[in-house]
C-alpha positions as CSV (number, residue, x, y, z in Angstrom):
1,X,-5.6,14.7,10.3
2,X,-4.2,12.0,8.5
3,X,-4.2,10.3,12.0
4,X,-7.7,10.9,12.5
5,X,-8.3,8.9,9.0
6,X,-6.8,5.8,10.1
7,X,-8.4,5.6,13.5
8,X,-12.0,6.1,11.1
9,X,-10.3,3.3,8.5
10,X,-9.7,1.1,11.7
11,X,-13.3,1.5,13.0
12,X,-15.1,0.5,9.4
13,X,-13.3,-2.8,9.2
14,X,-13.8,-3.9,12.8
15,X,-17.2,-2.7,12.1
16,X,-17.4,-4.7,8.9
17,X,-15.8,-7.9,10.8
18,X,-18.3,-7.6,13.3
19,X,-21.5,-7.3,10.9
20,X,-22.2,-3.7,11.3
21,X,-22.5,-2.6,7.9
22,X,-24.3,0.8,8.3
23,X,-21.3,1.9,10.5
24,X,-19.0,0.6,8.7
25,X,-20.3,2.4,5.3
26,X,-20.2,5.6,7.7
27,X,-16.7,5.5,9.2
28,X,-15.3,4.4,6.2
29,X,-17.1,7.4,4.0
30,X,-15.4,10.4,7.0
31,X,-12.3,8.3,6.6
32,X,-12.4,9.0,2.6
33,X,-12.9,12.8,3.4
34,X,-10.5,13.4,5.8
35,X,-7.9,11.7,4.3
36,X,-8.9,13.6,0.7
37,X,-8.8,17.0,3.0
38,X,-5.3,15.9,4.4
39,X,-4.1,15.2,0.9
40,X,-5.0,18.7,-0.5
41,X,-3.5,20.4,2.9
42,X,-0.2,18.6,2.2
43,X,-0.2,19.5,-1.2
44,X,-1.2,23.3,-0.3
45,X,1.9,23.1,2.3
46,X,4.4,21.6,-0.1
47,X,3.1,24.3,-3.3
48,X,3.5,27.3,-0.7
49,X,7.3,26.5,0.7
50,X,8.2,25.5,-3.5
């Protein structure tokens, strides 16, 4: 998951670069969520094996 956030993070700045701002706003915004959904799975994982 956390892989799939920085291929999304990778996609909004070349987007930016290139002048695509709506895109940009967009991969950037399912970057934010899946890395916020990957942080809360870690921290499930790690709280479960404690």
């Amino acid at each position: 998951m956390l892989h799939y956030a920085v291929v999304f993070f990778i996609i909004a700045i070349i987007a930016a670069i290139l002048g695509f701002g709506g895109i940009a706003a967009g991969a950037a915004g399912v970057a934010k969520v899946l890395f916020f959904v990957f942080l809360i799975l870690a921290v499930l994982t790690f709280l479960r094996r404690a």
